[in-house]
C-alpha positions as CSV (number, residue, x, y, z in Angstrom):
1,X,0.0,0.0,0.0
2,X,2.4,2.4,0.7
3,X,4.7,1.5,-2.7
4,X,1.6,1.9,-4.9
5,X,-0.4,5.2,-2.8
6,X,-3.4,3.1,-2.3
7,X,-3.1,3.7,1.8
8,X,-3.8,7.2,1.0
9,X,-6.6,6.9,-1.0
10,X,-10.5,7.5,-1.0
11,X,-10.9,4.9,-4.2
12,X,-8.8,2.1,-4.8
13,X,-8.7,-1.7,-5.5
14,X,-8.5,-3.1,-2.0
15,X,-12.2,-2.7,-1.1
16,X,-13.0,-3.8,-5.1
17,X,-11.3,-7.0,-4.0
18,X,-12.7,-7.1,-0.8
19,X,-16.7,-6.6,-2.3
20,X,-15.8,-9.2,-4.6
21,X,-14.0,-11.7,-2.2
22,X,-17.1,-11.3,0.0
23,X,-19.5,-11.5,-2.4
24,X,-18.1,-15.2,-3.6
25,X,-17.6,-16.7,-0.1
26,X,-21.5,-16.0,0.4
27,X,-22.5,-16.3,-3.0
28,X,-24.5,-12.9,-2.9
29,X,-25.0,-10.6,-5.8
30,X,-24.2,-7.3,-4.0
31,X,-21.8,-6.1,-1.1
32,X,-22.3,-3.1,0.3
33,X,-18.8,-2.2,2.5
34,X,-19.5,0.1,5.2
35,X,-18.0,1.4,8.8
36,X,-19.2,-0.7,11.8
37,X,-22.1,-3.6,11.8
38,X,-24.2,-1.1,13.6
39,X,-23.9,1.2,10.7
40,X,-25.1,-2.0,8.7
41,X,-27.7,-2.8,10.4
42,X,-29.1,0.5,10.1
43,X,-28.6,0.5,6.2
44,X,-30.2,-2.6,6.3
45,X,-33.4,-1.4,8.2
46,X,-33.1,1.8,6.0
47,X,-33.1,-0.7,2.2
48,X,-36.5,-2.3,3.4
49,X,-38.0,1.2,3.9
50,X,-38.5,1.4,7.6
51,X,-40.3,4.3,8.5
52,X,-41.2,6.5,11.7
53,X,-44.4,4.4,13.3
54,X,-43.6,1.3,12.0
55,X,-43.0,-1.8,13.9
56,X,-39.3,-3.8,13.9
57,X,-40.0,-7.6,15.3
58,X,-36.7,-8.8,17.3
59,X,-35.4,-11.0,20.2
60,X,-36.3,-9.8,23.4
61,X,-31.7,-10.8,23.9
62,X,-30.0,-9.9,21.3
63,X,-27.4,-6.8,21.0
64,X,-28.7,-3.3,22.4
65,X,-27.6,-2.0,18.7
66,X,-29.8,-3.3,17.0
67,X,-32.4,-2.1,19.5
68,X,-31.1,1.2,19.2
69,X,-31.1,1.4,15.5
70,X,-35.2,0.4,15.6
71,X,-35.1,3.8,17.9
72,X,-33.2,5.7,15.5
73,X,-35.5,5.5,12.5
74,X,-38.3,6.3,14.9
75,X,-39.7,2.8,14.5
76,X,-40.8,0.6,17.9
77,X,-39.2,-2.5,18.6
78,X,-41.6,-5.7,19.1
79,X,-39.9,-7.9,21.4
80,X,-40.5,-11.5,20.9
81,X,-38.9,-14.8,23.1
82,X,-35.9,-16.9,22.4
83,X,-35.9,-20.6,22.0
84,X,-35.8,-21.9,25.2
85,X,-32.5,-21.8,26.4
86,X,-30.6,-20.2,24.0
87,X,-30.2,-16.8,22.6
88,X,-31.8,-17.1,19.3
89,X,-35.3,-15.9,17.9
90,X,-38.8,-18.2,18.8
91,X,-40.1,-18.5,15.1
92,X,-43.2,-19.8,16.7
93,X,-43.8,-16.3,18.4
94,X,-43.6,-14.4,15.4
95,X,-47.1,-14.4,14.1
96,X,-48.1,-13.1,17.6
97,X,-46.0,-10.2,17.1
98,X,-46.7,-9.4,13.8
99,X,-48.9,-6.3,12.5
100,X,-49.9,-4.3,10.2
101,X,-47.5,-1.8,11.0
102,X,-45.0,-4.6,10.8
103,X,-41.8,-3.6,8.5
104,X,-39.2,-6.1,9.1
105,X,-38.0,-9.0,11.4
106,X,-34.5,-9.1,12.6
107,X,-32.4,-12.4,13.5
108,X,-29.3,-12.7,14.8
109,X,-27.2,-15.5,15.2
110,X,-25.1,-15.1,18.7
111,X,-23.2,-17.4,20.8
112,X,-22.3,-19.8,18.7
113,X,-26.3,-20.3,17.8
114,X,-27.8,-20.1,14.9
115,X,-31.1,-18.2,14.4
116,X,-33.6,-20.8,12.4
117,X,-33.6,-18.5,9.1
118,X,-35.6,-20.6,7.3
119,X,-38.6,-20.5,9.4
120,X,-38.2,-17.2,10.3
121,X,-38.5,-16.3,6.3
122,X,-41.1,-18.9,6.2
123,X,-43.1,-16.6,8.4
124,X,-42.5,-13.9,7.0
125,X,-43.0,-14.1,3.6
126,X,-46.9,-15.3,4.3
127,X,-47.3,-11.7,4.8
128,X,-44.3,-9.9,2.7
129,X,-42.2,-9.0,5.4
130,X,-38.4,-9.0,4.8
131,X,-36.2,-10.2,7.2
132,X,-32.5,-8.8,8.2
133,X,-30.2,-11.2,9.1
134,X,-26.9,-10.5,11.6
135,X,-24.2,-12.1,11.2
136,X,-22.0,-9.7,13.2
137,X,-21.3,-12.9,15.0
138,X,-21.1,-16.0,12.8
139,X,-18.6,-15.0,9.9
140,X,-17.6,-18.1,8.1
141,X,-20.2,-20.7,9.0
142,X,-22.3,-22.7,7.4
143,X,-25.8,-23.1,8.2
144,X,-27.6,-25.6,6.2
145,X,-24.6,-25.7,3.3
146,X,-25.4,-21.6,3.1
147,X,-23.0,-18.8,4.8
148,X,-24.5,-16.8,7.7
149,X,-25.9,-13.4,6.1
150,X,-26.9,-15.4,2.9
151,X,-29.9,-16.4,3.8
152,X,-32.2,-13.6,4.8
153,X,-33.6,-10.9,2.6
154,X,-30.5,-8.6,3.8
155,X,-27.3,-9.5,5.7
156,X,-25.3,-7.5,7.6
157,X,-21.5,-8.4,9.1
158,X,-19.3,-6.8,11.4
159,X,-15.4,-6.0,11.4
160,X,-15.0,-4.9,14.9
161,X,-11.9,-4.8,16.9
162,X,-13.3,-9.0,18.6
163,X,-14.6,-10.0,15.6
164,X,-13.3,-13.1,13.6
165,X,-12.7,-10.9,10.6
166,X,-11.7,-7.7,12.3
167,X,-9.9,-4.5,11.1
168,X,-10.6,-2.6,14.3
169,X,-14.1,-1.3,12.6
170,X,-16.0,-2.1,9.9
171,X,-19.3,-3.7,8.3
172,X,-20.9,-4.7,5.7
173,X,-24.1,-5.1,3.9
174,X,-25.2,-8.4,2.0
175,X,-27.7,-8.6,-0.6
176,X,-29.1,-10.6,-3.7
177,X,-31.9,-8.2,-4.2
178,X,-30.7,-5.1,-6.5
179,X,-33.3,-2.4,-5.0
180,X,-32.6,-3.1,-1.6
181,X,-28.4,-2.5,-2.9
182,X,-29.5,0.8,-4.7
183,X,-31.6,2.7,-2.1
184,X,-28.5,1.9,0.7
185,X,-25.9,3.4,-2.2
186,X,-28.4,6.2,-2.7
187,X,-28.5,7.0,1.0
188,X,-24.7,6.5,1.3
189,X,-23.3,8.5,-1.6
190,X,-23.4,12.3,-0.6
191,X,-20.9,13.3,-3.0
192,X,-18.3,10.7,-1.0
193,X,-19.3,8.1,0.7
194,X,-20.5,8.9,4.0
195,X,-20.2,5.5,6.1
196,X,-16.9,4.4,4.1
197,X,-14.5,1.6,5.1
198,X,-11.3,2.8,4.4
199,X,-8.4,0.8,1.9
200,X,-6.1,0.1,4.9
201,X,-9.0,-1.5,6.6
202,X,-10.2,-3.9,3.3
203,X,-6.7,-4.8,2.8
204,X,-6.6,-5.8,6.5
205,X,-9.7,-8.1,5.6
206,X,-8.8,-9.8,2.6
207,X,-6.0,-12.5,4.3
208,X,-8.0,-13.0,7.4
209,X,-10.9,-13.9,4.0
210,X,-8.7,-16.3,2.9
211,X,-8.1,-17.8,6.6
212,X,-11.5,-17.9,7.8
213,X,-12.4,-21.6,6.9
214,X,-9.7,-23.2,7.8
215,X,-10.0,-21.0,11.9
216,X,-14.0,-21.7,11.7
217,X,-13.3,-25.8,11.6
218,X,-10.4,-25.4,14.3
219,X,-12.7,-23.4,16.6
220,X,-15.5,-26.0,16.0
221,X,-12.8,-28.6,16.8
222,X,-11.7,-27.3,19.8
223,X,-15.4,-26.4,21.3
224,X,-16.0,-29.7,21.1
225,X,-13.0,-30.8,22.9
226,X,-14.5,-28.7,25.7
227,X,-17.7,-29.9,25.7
228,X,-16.6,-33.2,26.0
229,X,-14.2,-32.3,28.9
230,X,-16.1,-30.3,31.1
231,X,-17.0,-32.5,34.5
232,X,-20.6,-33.7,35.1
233,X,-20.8,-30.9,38.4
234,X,-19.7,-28.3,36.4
235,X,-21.4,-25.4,37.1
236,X,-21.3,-24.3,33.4
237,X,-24.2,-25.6,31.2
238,X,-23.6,-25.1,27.3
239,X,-26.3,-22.7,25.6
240,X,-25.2,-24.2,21.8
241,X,-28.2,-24.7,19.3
242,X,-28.0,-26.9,17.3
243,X,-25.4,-28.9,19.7
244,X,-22.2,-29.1,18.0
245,X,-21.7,-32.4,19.8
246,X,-24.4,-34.0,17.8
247,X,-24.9,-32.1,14.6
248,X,-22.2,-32.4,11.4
249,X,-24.4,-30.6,9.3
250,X,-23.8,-27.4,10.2
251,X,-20.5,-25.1,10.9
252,X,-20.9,-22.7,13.6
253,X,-18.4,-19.9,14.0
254,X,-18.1,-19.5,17.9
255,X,-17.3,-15.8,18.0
256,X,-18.2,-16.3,21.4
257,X,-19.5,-19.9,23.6
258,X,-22.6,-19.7,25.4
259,X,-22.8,-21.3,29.1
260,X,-26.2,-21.3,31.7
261,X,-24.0,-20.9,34.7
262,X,-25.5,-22.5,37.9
263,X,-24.6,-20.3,40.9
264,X,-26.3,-22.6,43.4
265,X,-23.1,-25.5,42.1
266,X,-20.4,-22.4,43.6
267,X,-22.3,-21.9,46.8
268,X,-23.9,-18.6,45.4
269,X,-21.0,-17.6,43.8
270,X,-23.0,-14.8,41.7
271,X,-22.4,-15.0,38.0
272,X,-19.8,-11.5,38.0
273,X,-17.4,-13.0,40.5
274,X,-17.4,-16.4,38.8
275,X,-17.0,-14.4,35.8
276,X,-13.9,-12.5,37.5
277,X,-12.1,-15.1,38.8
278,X,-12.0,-17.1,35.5
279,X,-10.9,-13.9,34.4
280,X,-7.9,-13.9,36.8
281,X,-7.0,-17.0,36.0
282,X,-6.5,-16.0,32.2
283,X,-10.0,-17.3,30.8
284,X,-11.7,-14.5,28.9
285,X,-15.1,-15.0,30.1
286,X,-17.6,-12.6,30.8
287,X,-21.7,-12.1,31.9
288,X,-23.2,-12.4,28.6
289,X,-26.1,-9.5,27.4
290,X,-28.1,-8.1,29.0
291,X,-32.1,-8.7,27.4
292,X,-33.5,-5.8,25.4
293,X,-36.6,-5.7,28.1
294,X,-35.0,-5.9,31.3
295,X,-32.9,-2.6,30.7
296,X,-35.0,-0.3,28.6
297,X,-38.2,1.4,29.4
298,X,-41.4,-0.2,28.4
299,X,-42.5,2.4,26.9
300,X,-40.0,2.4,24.6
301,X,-41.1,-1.1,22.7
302,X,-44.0,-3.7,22.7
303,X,-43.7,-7.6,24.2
304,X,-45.3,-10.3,22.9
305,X,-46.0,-12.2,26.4
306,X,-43.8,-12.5,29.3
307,X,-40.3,-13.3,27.3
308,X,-39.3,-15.9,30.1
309,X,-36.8,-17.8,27.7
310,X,-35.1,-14.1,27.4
311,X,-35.4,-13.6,30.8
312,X,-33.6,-16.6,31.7
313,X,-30.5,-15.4,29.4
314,X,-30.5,-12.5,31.2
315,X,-29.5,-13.8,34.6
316,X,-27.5,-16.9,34.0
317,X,-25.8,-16.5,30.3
318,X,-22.2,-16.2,30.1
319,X,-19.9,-16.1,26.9
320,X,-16.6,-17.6,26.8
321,X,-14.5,-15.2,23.7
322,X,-13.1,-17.1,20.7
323,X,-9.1,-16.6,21.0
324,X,-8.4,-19.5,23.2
325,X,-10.4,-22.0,20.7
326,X,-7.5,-20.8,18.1
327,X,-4.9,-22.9,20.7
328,X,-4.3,-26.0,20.4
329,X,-5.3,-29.1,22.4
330,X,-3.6,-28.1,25.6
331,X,-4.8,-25.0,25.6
332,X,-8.1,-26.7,26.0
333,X,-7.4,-28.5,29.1
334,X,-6.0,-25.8,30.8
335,X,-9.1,-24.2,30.4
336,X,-11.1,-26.7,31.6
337,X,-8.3,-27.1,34.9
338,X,-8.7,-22.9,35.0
339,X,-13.0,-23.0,35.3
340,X,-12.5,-25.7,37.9
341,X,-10.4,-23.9,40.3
């Protein structure tokens, strides 16, 4: 970059071959590069026309971003439960939630869970309602032979500064559908582009591309070492849908590993100290998000129901971050040895 004075540069061929590196590993027709996921999710919301007064249907857990960007357009949130157990969308609770005022469903695949796409479009194409996929967290799995962001109406992928493709910041749109591509690049373009990632950060991108496969299967590899190793009295329960254990089907990509952590196995050890002390002995693992209803106003979105499943994640959910599942098999067991003591 700095022989040929692309580093400096507001146009240049390392996002080109970024779009088009992207747009292959997910077989979509258009990639739309832009500067954070959150920025992405908004475009998304923006391509299906959301407007002020109309309705946004998402997991009651799921990140306060997306929340946020529902808020933003001057739309309300309709909070729906997760599958019980794990923090991914009910598709059975969408027709309860949905309305005439109804302009798009979001699903997001966290934890190392995948969001059932295809009965969430299901759903929603009975009455015309696109849906908007995140990926933020699953770049470079498969999900019924398909990559994450593929599969609904609109992707969208982050590049943050934890992400498994990361260039400190960064995002991108995903779409097969041309109109949804051209009203984002109408909003964007304002003379430059106003949400632009930058050269330096696509050329970041493109070897970590090439990479991502061959990480995605280790990962897998390694979370089912630690599955299998974790002691029957652990007080960590995995939160993995489908189980990795039992399913070859599918590829998750373990940005992060969800665990149900039992306080009443550490003597009512609450779920921050546990979560410091792994911490101090060198395990990155951390209380998990918090759900959408138990930290905004109610006034500020609609529930379908009570949103137990959600509620559940709220209080006992902690993720274990992806760097360690890069190590090898040892790393593994000192893991398990570190959560023990």
């Amino acid at each position: 970059m700095l022989q040929d004075g692309s580093w400096g540069r507001y146009h240049g061929p390392h996002c080109d071959r970024l779009r088009d590196a992207l747009a292959d590993f997910h077989d979509t027709e258009h990639v739309i590069l832009c500067s954070s996921g959150t920025v992405a999710v908004e475009l998304a919301l923006r391509s299906v026309k959301v407007q002020p007064d109309d309705e946004v249907v998402l997991a009651a857990y799921d990140y306060k971003a997306n929340f946020a960007n529902v808020l933003t357009l001057r739309a309300t949130p309709v909070l729906v439960d997760t599958l019980p157990g794990v923090p991914v969308l009910d598709p059975e609770q969408l027709k309860k939630a949905i309305s005439d005022r109804t302009r798009a469903i979001v699903c997001s695949h966290l934890h190392g869970c995948f969001a059932d796409v295809a009965a969430i479009r299901a759903v929603a194409a009975e009455r015309g309602i696109p849906v908007i996929e995140d990926a933020c967290q699953a770049a470079g799995g498969r999900l019924n032979g398909k990559a994450p962001g593929s599969i609904g109406d609109v992707g969208v992928l982050s590049f943050g500064g934890s992400k498994l493709l990361t260039a400190g910041r960064g995002g991108a749109v995903l779409t097969n559908d041309a109109t949804l591509a051209q009203r984002i690049r109408l909003y964007t373009q304002r003379g430059n582009d106003a949400y632009p990632l930058s050269e330096m950060q696509s050329a970041v991108l493109l070897p970590q591309l090439q990479q991502l496969p061959d990480r995605t299967l280790v990962r897998l590899k390694r979370v089912r070492q630690l599955l299998s190793a974790l002691p029957a009295d652990s007080p960590l329960r995995p939160a993995l849908y489908p189980d990795p254990a039992e399913n070859d089907h599918d590829v998750p990509a373990f940005y992060k590993v969800a665990f149900h952590y039992d306080a009443k196995k550490q003597n009512g050890l609450s779920r921050e100290d546990f979560s410091n002390q792994a911490r101090q002995n060198g395990v990155a693992l951390d209380p998990a998000f918090s759900a959408l209803h138990k930290t905004h106003s109610g006034r500020r979105f609609k529930a379908v129901g009570e949103l137990p499943n959600a509620s559940v994640l709220h209080a006992e959910l902690v993720t274990l971050h992806h760097p360690v599942l890069l190590g090898g098999t040892d790393a593994i067991d000192a893991l398990v040895a570190a959560l023990g003591s």
